[in-house]
C-alpha positions in Angstrom: 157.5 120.0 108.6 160.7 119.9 110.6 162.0 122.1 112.7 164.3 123.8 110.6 161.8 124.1 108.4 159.6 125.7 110.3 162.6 128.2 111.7 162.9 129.1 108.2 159.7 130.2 107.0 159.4 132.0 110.6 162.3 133.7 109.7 161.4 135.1 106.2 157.6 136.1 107.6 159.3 138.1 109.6 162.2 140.0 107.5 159.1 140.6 104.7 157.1 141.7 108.4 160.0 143.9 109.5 160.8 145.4 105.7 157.3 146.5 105.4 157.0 147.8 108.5 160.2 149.9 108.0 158.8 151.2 104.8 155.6 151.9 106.3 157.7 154.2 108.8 159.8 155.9 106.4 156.7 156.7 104.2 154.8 158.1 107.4 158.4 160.1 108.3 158.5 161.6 104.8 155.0 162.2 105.0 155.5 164.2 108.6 158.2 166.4 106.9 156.2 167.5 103.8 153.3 168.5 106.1 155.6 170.1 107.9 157.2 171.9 105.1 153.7 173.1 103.2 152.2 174.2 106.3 155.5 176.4 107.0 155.0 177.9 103.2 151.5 178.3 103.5 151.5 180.7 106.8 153.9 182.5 105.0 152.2 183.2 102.2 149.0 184.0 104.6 150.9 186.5 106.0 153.1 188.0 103.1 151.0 187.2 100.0 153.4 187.3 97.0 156.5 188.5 98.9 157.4 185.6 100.2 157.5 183.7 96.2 160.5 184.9 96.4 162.2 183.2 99.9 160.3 180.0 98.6 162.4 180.1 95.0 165.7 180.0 97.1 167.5 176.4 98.2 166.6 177.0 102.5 163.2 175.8 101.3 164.8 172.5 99.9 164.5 169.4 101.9 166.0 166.0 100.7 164.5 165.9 96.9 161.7 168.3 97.9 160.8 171.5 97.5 157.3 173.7 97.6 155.5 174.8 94.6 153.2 177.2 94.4 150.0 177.8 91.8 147.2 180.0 91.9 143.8 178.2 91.6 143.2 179.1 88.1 146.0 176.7 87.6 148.8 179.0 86.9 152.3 177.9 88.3 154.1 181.2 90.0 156.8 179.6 92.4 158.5 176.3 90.7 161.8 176.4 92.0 163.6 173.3 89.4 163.0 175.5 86.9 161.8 179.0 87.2 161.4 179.2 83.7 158.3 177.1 84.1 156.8 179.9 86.3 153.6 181.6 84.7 152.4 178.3 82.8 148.5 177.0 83.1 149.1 173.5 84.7 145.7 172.6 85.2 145.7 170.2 82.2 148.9 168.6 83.9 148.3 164.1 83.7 151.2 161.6 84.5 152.5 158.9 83.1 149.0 157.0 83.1 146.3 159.9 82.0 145.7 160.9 85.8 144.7 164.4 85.9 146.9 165.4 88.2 146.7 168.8 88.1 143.1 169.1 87.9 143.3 167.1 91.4 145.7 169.3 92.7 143.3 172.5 92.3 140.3 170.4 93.6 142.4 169.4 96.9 143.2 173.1 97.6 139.6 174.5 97.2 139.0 171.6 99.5 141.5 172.7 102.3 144.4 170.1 102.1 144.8 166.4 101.2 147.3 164.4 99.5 147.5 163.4 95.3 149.1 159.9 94.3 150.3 159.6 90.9 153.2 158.5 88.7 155.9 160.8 87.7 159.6 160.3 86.2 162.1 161.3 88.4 164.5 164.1 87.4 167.1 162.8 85.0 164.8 159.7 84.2 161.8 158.2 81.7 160.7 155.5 84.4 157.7 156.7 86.0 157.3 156.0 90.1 154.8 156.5 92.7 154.9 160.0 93.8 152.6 161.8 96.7 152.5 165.4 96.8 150.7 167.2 99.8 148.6 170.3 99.0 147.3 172.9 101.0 145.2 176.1 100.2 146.6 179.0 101.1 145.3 182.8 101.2 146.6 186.3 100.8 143.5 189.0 100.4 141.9 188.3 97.4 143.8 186.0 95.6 143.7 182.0 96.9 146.9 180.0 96.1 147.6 175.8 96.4 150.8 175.1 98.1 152.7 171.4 97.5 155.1 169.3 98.3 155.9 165.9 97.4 157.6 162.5 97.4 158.7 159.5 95.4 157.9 156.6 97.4 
């Protein structure tokens, strides 16, 4: 191999090396700022129960394409803020694109505290499905326990 050769696969190891590394760092950014959000929604709804559905419906709760939704752990959705109208639906039998049941794993990572669900969901306006992680995290107000999410395309 000559030396320009050799310059030149250097140099495409390390724009793939830089690119992922940059994408690695904007998944771990948008990752930060989800937690961030949830954990927000989640000591308000400690605190205020159902009173605060109402703050979390309105757009100060929107960040980028996110927003939080909220679902008891029987599976019923009560804060959707895209579409309110979806708002008192059982989700529990909720799969994407591929058969994953997402919303079964969405009420099993709440009774387990918090954790993160990776799936494939269409984005707004579109049929293609995409990666997607939503962060969820139980939340509690007396004797009723909700899940709290947030979530991504990446």
């Amino acid at each position: 191999m000559n030396k320009i050769t050799c310059f030149s696969v250097f140099l495409i190891v390390a724009v793939i090396l830089t690119s992922f590394l940059y994408q690695q760092q904007l998944e771990n950014r948008q990752k930060d700022e989800l937690v961030t959000l949830v954990d927000q929604a989640v000591q308000m709804i400690n605190e205020k129960g159902e009173s605060a559905f109402p703050e979390l419906r309105s757009s100060s709760w929107f960040h980028n394409d996110s927003y939080v939704f909220v679902w008891r752990l029987d599976g019923i959705r009560v804060v959707y803020p895209p579409d309110p109208t979806g708002e008192g639906k059982n989700m529990t039998d909720l799969v994407d694109s591929n058969g994953k049941p997402i919303g079964k794993l969405f009420i099993q990572t709440a009774q387990s505290g918090s954790g993160w669900v990776e799936y494939m969901w269409p984005e707004p306006g579109d049929e293609t499905p995409y990666k997607k992680i939503t962060y969820i995290k139980r939340a509690k107000y007396k004797n009723q326990t909700y899940l709290v999410g947030s979530g991504v395309y990446i």
